[in-house]
N, C-alpha and C positions, 0 to 999 in steps of 0.2 A: 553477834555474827563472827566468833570464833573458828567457825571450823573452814579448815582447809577445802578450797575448791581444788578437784582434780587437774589432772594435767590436761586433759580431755577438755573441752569446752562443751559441755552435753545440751547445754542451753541453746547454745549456735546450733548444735544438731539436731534439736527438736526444732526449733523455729526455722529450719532451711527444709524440715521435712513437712512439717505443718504445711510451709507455703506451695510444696509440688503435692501434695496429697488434694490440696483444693483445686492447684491446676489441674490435676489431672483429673478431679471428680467434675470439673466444669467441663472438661474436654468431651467426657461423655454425654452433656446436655442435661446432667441431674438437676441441676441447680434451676434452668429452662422447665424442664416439668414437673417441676414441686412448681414454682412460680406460678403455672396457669392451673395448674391444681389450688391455688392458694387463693386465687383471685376471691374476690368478697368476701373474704374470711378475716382472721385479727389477723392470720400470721403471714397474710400478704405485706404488707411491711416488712417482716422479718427475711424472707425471699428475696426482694427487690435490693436488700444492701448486699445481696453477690451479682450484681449486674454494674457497669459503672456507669455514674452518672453522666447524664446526655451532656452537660455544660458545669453551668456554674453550681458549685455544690461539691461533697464528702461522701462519700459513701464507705464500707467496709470494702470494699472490693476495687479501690480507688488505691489501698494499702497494699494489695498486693505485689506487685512489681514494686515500688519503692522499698518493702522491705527485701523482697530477691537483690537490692543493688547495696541494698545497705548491709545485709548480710554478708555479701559477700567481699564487701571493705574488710568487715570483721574479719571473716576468713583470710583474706587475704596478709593481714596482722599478724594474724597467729603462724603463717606459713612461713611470713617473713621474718619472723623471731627466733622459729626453727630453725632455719636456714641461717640465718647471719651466725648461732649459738653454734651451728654444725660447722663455720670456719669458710660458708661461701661467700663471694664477694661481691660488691653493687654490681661488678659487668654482668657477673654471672645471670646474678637476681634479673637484673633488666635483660637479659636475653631470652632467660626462661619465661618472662611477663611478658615479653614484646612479640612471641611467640605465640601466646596463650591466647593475646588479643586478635594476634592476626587469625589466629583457629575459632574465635568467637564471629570477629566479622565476617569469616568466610560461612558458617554454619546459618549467622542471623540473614546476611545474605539470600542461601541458599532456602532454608526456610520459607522464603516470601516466593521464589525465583521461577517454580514451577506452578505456572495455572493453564487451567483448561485451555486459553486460547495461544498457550506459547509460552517462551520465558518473560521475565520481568524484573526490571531491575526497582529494590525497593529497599529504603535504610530505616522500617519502621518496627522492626522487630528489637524485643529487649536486648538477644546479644549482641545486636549491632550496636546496639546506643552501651550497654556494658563494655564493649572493647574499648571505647573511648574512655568511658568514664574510670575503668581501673588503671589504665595505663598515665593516666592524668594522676590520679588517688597513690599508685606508686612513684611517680614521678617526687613528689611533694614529700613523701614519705616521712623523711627525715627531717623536713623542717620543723619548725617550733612548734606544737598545737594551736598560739595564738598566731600564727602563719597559716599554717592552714586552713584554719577556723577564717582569715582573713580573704583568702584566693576562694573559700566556699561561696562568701557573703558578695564576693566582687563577682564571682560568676552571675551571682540572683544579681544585682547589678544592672551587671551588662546585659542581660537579658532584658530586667526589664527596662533598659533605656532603649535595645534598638526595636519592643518590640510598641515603643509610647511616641517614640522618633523618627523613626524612619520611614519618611512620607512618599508612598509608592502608591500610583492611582490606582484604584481596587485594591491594595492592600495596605492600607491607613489606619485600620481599624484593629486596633493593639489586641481586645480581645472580644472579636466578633470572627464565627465560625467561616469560615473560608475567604476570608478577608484582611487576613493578620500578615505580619511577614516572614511567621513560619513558610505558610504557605507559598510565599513568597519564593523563597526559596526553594520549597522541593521542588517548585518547578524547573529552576534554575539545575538542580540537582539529579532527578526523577523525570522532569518533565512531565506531571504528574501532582497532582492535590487527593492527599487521603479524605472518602467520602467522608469520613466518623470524625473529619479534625483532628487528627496525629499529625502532629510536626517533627520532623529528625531532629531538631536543634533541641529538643529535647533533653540533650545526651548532653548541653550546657548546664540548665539548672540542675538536672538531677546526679550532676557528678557531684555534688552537695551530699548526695543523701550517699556514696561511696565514700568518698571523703569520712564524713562523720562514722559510717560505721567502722571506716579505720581506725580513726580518734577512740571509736568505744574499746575496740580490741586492743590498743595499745594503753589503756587506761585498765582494760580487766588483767594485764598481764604485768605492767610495771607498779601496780599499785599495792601495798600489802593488805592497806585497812579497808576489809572489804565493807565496813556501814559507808566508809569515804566511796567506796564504788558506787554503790547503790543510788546514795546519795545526790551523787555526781550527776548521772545518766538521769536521773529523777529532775533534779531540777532544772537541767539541760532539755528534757523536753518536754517539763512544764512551758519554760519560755519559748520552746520554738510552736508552742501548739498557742501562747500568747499571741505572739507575734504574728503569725497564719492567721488567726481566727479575726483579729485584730485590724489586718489588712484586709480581708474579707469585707470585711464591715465600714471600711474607709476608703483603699483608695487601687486597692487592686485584687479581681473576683477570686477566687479558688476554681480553678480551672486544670482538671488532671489530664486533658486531651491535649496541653499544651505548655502543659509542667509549670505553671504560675511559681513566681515568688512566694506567693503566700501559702499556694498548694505543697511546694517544695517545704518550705517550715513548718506547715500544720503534720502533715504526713510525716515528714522525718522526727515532728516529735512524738508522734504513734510508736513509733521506732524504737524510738529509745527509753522510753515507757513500759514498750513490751519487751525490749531485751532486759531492763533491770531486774522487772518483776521475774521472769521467764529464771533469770541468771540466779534470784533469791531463792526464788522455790526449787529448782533442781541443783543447780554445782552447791550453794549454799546450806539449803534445809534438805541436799538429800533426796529427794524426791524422784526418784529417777524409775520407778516402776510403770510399767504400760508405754514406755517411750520406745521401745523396739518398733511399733507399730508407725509411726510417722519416721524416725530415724532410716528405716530401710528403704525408704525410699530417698531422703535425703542423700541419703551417703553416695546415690547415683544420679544427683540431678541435673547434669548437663544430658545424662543417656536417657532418661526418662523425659525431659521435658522434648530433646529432639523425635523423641518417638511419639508421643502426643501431636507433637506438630506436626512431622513428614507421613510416618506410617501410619499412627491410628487414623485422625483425621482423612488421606485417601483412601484407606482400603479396610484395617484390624476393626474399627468401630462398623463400618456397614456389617462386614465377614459378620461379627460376632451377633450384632443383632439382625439380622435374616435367618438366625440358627434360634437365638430365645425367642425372640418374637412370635415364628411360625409354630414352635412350640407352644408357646401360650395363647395363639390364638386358636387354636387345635383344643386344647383348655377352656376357651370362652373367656379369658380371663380380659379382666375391664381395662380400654384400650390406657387410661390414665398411668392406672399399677402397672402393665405391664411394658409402659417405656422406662418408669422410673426402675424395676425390675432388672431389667436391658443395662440401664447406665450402672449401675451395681453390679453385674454380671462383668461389662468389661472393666468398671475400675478393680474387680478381682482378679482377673488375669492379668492386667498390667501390674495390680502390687506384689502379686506371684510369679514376677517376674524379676521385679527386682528383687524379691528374695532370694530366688534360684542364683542370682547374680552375686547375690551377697553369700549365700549358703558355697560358694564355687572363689571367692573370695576376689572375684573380677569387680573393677571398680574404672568406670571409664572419666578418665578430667582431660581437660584441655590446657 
């Protein structure tokens, strides 16, 4: 593993486009009608891991927001190494980060804010819980790895002492769904309990999986010997997928609805398992052809992911399918093919979207 990785982190840039290419192919319900397309067949299993699991348990689709948080540690690494190398200084840094967060929580915010019967106040959206958890991830920044690595492990922690301890009647029940002291507190917070069992406090354990992915980007960038890289990241979450799978099986469930300890380590060793390999095969071996295809969307993923949630979702996804749809049923075409059709039609015009954005060289960040 001699050859020089570029100054580019292309790896970070497929993996941050990977994970908005699924959002936004979930957004359209593709994943939902291949699912009921799938039922009694082999490859309904294969379906069911883009849905997240009801409770206790892993799924493939349990990874995605954990790697959006840990990604963007990563990123966040690489911005910070430009900047400090460009001659800016920590106020600077934490003004433009203090900023970014506050334009996160007002988006994750607003995101939830608008429903049918009025506004709503709700702190269960990813960039609500990312505004904390990066502004904590830069906070730390500069301490020692084995500090940080130490504030991640104390966060899982504290978590889970107050959520094994803190004995409040009807919510005692550390990890039973609407009984816990998540819950607990959104009401204190929200005044309000999420039906699905999302807790805001979330935004504690999973500042772990920000954290760590800054630890990855500051280890792909000061480090020379990249098998030492590889290496690194490899056995880093062999042991946190240990330790997860480990406490699963002993003394506390894997639970992504409420970001468990053991959920938090199995998932962020997915993480870093997939940035090594992700990091060998393209910056390393080169690999870099057919990557334009998830990248263009990455490279706008704050602009894409808010439009999936405000616009498509109220209005762009009916608009588009009232226009395929009628058309294909005008075709006779079978009601199954032509929703999965529909969900393909609009993830084509939103990925042609961000190309146009990209082809125009407009790039929207917070």
């Amino acid at each position: 593993m001699d050859r020089t990785p570029p100054d580019r982190l292309l790896s970070l840039d497929f993996l941050r486009g990977l994970i908005m290419v699924l959002l936004v192919l979930e957004s359209t319900s593709l994943f939902e009608h291949l699912f009921e397309a799938s039922q009694g067949t082999f490859t309904e299993g294969l379906f069911i891991q883009f849905f997240h699991h009801p409770w206790n348990g892993l799924r493939f689709w349990d990874l995605i927001q954990p790697g959006f948080m840990f990604m963007a540690g990563t990123a966040m690494a690489l911005s910070l190494h430009k900047q400090t190398e460009a001659g800016i200084t920590w106020n600077k840094q934490f003004i433009k980060i203090f900023k970014r967060c506050g334009l996160l929580f007002f988006w994750g915010v607003l995101d939830y804010a608008v429903r049918p019967k009025g506004l709503s106040f709700e702190l269960w959206d990813v960039l609500t819980q990312l505004s904390f958890t990066t502004l904590l991830a830069f906070l730390i920044f500069r301490f020692s790895t084995t500090t940080q690595i130490g504030i991640s492990i104390g966060l899982l922690l504290f978590t889970e002492f107050i959520y094994r301890y803190t004995n409040l009647p009807g919510f005692n029940q550390p990890f039973v769904d609407q009984h816990n002291v998540g819950n607990y507190i959104d009401l204190l917070l929200m005044n309000k309990v999420n039906d699905g069992g999302w807790v805001a406090i979330n935004c504690l354990p999973t500042a772990a999986h920000t954290i760590w992915g800054a630890l990855a980007g500051k280890l792909l960038l000061n480090t020379k010997d990249n098998a030492h890289k590889i290496n690194a990241l490899l056995v880093a979450g062999v042991m946190c997928l240990a330790v997860g799978y480990f406490m699963d099986w002993t003394i506390t469930p894997i639970i992504k609805r409420i970001a468990t300890s053991s959920f938090t380590f199995a998932s962020g060793g997915w993480c870093l398992i997939a940035l090594a390999i992700c990091y060998w095969w393209i910056d390393l071996r080169g690999h870099k052809q057919k990557l334009f295809f998830f990248t263009v969307v990455g490279m706008n993923s704050i602009f894409i992911y808010l439009f999936i949630e405000i616009v498509a979702s109220r209005w762009f996804n009916g608009y588009v399918g009232a226009i395929t749809n009628g058309l294909m049923m005008l075709a006779s075409v079978p009601t199954q093919l032509m929703l999965v059709i529909t969900s393909l039609c609009i993830f084509s015009c939103e990925w042609f979207l961000c190309y146009w954005l990209y082809k125009k060289n407009i790039f929207f960040k917070l």
